[in-house]
N, C-alpha and C positions, 0 to 999 in steps of 0.2 A: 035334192041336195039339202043338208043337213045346216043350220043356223051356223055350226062349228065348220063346216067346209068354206061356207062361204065369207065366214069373216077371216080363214087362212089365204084364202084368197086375194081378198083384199087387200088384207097386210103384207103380203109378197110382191100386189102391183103397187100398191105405195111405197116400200123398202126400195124394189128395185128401180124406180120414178126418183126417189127423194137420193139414192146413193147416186147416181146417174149427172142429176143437179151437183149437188155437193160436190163431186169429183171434178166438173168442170168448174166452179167456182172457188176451189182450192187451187188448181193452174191457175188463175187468174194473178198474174205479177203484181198489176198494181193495186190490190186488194191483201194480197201477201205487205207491199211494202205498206201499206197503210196502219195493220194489227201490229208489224215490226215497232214501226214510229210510235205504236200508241203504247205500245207493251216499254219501250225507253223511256218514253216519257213520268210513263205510272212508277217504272223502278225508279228513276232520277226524284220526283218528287216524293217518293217513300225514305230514299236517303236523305232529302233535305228535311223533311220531318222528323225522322232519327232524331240526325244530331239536333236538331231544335229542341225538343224534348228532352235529349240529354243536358242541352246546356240552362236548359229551364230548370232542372229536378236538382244540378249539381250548382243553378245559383240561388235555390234555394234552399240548399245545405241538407237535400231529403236524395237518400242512398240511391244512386240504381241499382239496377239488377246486376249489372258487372260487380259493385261493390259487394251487393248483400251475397253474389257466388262466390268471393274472392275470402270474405269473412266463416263463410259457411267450410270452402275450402279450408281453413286453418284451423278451425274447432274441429274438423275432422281428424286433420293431423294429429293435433296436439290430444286429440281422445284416442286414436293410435298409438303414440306414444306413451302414452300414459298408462293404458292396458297394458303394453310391452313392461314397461318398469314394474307394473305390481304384480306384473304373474312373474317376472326373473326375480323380485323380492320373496313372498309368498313360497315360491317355490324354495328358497334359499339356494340360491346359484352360489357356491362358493366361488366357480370359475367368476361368474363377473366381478364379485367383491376381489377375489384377487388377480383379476387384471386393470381392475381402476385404483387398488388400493386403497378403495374407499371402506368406512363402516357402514354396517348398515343405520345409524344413525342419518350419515349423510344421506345415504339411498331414501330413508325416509324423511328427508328434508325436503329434498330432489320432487320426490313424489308430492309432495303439500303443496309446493310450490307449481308443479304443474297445476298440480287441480285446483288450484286457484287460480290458477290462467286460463281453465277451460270453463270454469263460471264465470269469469269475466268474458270471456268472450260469447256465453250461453247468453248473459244477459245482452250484450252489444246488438247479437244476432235478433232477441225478440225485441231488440227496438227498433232492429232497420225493417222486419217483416213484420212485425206487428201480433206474432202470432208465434206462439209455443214451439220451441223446436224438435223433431221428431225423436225419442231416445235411440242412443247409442244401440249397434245390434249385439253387440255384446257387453252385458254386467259385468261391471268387477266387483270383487268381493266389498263388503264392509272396511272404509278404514280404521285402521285398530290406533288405537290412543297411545300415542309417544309414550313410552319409558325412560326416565332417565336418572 
């Protein structure tokens, strides 16, 4: 008998010895409620930790994570939106200038004034994370220098 036969062996009479065990000690009720009670306990005191921590981080006026996703959420937006206006500029959408009415002076008012809201928020967000934020996945052109 071959070194490999016999340690197949072996592992098959310990498998089936150790599943054997196992199966009656997982019947076992009050070993069931026991993991129960201990498995509530660990969730109960991982929430009172939580909120601890949050009411620690929020009185010490240093962002959570809800905040710094909440922040991160809006600079998204608002870099969404901002793409959307300068490719309907760029492109020259007559339809939108004449269904707002507006010039495109206004439109690139519109436009400066966002992007000046998404660097205020660019900077907001590298101060709650500490850390550079990742660039937009999509460039927009160069802004061109007001005419007037």
């Amino acid at each position: 008998m071959s070194s490999k036969q016999i340690f197949d062996q072996l592992y098959q009479t310990w498998e089936a010895q150790t599943a054997a065990y196992l199966e009656k000690l997982m019947r076992n009720s009050s070993l069931l409620q026991l993991s129960g009670g201990l498995l509530n306990g660990v969730l109960r005191s991982k929430i009172i930790v939580d909120d601890m921590m949050t009411a620690t981080w929020k009185s010490l006026m240093v962002p959570t994570k809800r905040d710094q996703e909440r922040a991160l959420h809006l600079l998204n937006e608002l870099g969404s939106r901002l793409n959307d206006v300068e490719e309907r500029v760029e492109d020259g959408d007559s339809e939108l200038l004449r269904q707002t009415s507006r010039s495109e002076h206004e439109l690139r008012t519109e436009l400066d004034v966002l992007g000046r809201k998404v660097d205020h928020l660019t900077q907001l967000l590298e101060q709650l994370t500490g850390s550079e934020p990742k660039p937009a996945a999509k460039k927009s052109a160069p802004r061109r220098k007001r005419t007037v």
